[in-house]
LOSESE-352934 format. One record per residue: residue in one letter; residue number from 1; x, z, y of N, C-alpha, C in turn. Coordinates in steps of 0.02 Angstrom, whole numbers, plus 50000, padded with zeros to 5 digits. Each point is the difference from the previous one (the first is absolute). Layout:
BEGIN
r/k/nX/nZ/nY/caX/caZ/caY/cX/cZ/cY
A/NUM/X/Z/Y/X/Z/Y/X/Z/Y
...
***
This chain:
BEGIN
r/k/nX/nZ/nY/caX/caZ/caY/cX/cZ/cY
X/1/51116/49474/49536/49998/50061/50039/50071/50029/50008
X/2/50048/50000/49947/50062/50031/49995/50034/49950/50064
X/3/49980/49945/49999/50067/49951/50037/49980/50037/50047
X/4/49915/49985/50027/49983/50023/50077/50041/50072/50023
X/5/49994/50043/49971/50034/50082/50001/50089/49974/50014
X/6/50020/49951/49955/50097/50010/50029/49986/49947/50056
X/7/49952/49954/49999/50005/49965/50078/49989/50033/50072
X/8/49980/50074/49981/49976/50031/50067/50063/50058/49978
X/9/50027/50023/49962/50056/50035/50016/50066/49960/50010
X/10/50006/49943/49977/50037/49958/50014/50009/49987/50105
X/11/49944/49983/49995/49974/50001/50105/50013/50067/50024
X/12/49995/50075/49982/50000/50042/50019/50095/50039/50007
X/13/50021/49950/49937/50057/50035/50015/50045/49950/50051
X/14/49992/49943/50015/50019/49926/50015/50021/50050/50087
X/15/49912/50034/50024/50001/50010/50059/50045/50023/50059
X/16/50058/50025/49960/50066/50030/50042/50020/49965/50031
X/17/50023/49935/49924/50032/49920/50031/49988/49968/50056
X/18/49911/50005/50016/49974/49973/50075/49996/50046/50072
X/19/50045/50056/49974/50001/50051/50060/49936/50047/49998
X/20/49974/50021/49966/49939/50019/49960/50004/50075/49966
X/21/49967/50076/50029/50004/50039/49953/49934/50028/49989
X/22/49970/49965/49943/49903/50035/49999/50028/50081/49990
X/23/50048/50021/49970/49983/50071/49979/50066/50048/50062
X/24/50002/50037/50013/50040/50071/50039/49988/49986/50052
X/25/50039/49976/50045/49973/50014/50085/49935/49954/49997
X/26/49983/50018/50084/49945/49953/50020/50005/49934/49985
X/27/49957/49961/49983/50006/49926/49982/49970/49952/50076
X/28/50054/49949/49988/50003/49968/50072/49959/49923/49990
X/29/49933/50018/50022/49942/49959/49970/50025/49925/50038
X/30/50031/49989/50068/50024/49983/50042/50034/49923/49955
X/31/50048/50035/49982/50065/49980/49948/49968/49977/49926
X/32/49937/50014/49992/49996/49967/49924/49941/49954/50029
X/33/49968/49981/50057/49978/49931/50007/49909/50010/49990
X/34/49970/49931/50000/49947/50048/50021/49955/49972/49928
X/35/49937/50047/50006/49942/49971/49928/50026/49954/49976
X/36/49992/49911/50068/49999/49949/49970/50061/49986/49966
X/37/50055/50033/50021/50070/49981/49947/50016/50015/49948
X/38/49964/50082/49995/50001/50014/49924/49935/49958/49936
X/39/49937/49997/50048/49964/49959/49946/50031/49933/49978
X/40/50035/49948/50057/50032/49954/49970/50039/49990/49950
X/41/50057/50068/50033/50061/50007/49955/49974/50020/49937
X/42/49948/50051/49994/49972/50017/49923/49978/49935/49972
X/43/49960/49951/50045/49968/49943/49968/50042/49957/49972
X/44/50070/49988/50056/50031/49951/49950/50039/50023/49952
X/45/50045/50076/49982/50003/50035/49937/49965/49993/49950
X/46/49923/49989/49992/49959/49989/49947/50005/49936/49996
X/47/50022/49974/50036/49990/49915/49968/50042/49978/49971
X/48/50067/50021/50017/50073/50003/49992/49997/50031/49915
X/49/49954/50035/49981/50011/50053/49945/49959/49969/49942
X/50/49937/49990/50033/49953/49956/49981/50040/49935/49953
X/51/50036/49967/50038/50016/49920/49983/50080/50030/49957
X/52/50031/50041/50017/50032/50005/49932/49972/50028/49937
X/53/49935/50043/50027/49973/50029/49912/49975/49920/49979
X/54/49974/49971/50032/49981/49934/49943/50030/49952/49982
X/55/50065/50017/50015/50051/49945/50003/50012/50012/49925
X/56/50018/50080/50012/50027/50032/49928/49938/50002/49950
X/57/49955/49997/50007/49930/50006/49933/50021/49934/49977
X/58/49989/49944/50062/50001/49938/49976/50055/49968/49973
X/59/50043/50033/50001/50078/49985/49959/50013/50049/49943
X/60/49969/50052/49997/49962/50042/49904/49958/49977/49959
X/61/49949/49954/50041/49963/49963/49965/50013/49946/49978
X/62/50039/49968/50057/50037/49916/49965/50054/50020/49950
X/63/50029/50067/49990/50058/50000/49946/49943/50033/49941
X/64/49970/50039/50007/49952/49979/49958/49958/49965/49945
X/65/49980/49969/50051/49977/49921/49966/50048/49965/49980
X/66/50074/49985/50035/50018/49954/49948/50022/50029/49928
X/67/50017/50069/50018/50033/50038/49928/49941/49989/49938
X/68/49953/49986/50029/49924/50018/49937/49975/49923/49998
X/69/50031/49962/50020/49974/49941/49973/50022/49965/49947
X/70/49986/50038/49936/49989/49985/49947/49955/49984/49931
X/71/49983/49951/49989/49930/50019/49952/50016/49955/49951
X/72/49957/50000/49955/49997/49969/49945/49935/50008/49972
X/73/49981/49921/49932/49910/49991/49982/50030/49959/49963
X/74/49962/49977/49956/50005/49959/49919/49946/49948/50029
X/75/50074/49921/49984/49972/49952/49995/49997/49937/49943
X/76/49962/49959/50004/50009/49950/49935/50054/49967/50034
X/77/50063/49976/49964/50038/49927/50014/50003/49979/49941
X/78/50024/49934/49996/49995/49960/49945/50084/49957/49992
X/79/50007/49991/49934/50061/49970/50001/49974/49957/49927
X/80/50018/49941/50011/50003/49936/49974/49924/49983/49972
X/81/49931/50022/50047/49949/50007/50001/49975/50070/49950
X/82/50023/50045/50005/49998/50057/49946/50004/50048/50042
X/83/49953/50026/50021/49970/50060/50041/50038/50075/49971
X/84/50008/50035/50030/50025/50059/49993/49990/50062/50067
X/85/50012/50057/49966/49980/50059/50052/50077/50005/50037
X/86/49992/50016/50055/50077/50017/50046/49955/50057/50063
X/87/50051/50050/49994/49996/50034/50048/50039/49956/50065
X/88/49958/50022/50070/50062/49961/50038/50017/50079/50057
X/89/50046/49986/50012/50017/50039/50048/50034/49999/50064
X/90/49966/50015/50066/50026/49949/50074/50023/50071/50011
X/91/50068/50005/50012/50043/50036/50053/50014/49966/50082
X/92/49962/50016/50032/50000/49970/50065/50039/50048/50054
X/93/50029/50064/49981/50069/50010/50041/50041/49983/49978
X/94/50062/50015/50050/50050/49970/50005/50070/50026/49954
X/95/49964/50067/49940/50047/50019/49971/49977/49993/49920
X/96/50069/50011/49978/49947/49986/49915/49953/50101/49993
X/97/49976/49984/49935/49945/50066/49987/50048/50038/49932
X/98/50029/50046/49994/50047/50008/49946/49969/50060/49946
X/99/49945/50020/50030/49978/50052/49950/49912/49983/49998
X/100/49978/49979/49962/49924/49971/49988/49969/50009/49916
X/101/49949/49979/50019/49944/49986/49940/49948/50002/50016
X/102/49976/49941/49937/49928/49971/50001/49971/50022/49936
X/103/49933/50018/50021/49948/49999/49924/49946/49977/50035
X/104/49975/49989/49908/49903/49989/50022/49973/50074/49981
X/105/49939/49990/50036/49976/50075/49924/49996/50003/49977
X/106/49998/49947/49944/49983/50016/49929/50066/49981/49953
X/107/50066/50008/50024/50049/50004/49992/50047/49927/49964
X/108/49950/49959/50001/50035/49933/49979/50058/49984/50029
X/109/50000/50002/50083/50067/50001/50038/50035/50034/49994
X/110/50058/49971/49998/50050/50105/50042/50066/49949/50000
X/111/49989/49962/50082/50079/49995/49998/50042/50044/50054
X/112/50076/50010/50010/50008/50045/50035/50092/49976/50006
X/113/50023/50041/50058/50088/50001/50024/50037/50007/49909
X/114/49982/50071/49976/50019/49978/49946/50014/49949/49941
X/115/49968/49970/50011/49971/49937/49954/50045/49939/50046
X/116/49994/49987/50054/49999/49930/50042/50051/49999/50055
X/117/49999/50059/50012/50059/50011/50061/49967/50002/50066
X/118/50037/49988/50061/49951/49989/50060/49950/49968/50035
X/119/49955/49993/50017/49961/49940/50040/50045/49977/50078
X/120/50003/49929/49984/50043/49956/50059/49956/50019/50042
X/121/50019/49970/50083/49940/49989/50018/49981/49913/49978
X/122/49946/49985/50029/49974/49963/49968/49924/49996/49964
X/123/49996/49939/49931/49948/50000/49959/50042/50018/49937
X/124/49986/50042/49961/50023/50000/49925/49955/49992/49953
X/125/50004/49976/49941/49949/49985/49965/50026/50020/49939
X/126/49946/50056/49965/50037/50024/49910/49927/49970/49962
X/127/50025/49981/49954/49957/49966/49944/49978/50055/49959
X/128/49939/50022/49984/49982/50054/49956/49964/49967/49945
X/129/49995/50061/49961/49940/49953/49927/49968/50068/50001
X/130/49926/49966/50003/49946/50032/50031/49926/49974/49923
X/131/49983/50026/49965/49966/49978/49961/49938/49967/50049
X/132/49978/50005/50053/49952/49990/50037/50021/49900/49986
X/133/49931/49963/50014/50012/49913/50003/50028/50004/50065
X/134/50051/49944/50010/50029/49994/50083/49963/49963/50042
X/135/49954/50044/50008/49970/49983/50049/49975/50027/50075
X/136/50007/49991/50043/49996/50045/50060/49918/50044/50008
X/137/49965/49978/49962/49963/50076/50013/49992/50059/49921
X/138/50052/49983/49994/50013/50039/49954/50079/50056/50030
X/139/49998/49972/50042/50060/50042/50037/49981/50073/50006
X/140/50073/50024/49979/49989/50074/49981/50031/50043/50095
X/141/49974/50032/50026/50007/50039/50077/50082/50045/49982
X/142/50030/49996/50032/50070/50042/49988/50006/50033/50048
X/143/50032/50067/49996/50044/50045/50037/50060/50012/49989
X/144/50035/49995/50071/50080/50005/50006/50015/50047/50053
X/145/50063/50036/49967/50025/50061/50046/50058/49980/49997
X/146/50037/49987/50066/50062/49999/50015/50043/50045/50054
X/147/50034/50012/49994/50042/50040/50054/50054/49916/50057
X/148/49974/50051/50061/50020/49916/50054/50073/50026/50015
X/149/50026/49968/50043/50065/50010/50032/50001/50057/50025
X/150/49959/50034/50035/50001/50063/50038/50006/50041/49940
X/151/49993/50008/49953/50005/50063/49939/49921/50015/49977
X/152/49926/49981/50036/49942/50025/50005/49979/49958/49928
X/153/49956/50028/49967/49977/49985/49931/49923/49982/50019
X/154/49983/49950/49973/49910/49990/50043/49987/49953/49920
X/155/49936/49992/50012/49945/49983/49949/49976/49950/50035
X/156/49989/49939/49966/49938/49950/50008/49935/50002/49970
X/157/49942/49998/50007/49962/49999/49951/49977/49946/49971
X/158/49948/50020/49952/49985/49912/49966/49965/49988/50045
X/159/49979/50005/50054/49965/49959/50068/50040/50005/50046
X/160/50067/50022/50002/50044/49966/50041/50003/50055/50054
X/161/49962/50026/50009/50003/50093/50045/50083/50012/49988
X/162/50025/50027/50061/50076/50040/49979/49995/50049/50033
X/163/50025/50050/49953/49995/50065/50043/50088/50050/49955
X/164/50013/50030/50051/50074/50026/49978/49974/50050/49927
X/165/50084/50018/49967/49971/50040/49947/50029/50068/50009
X/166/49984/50048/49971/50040/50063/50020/50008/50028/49917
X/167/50067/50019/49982/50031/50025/49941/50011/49943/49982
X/168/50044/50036/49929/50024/49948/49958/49973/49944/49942
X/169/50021/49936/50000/49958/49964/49925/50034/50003/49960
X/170/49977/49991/49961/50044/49941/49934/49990/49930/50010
X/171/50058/49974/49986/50015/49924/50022/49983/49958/49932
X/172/50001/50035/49936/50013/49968/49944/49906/49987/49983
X/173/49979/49982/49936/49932/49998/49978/50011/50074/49964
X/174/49931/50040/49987/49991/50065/49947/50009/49988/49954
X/175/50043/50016/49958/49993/50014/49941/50065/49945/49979
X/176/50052/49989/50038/50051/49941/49977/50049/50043/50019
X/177/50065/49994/49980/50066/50037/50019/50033/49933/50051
X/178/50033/50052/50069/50054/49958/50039/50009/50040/50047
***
């Protein structure tokens, strides 16, 4: 609604430029052309306005998405046939993640920037010890909050939902000093 309101004062003040005065003397209906020129001219203004608002959504949303494509889930790998728990973690933009952390709920996890440093982009993989057997349905659901390149702080959930965060965290686990 706001754009529509400066797009019609935007046209209203424009009108001088075309030899045009809607407001003090008589207006010279003559000189500003007829119905069909203004419905055009309005028509192709909205289209004109139209195709840059979605240009711009669709270029907030693609920076967006790539800033938040981050997640992480606990998987079994195995090394020299000896199964073990590993968090993995896919950074699929194009910058590293420099302020993060992961838990489970029931607090077995907690890795984090403090601890590990940044996420590449990429796959990273941290090895945890998890009293759980390594086995994948024994996989514990994690949540990670990272702050992206833009400065915005967002939440993953343990079903993978992201939604931004508002205030401050703690980066560290409760009840540990750092």
């Amino acid at each position: 609604m706001r754009w529509g309101l400066l797009a019609v004062l935007v046209l209203v003040l424009m009108m001088p430029l075309w030899g045009l005065q809607p407001y003090g003397k008589q207006f010279d209906y003559k000189a500003a052309g007829t119905w069909g020129d203004w419905v055009s001219g309005l028509g192709q203004f909205a289209a004109v306005a139209t195709a840059i608002g979605v240009v711009f959504r669709s270029e907030h949303r693609d920076r967006e998405r790539q800033q938040t494509s981050v997640a992480a889930w606990m998987n079994v790998l195995s090394d020299v046939n000896e199964p073990y728990w590993a968090v993995q973690i896919e950074n699929s933009a194009s910058l590293p993640v420099f302020r993060w952390r992961i838990d489970s709920p029931d607090g077995a996890v907690h890795l984090c920037h403090e601890e590990l440093g940044p996420i590449t982009p990429g796959r990273t993989d941290y090895e945890v010890a998890v009293p759980a057997q390594a086995d994948q349905s024994h996989a514990l659901p994690l949540k990670m909050t990272f702050v992206d390149s833009g400065g915005q702080l967002w939440s993953r959930s343990e079903m993978g939902g992201i939604s931004k965060v508002r205030g401050p965290i703690t980066w560290h686990q409760t009840g540990t000093s750092s």
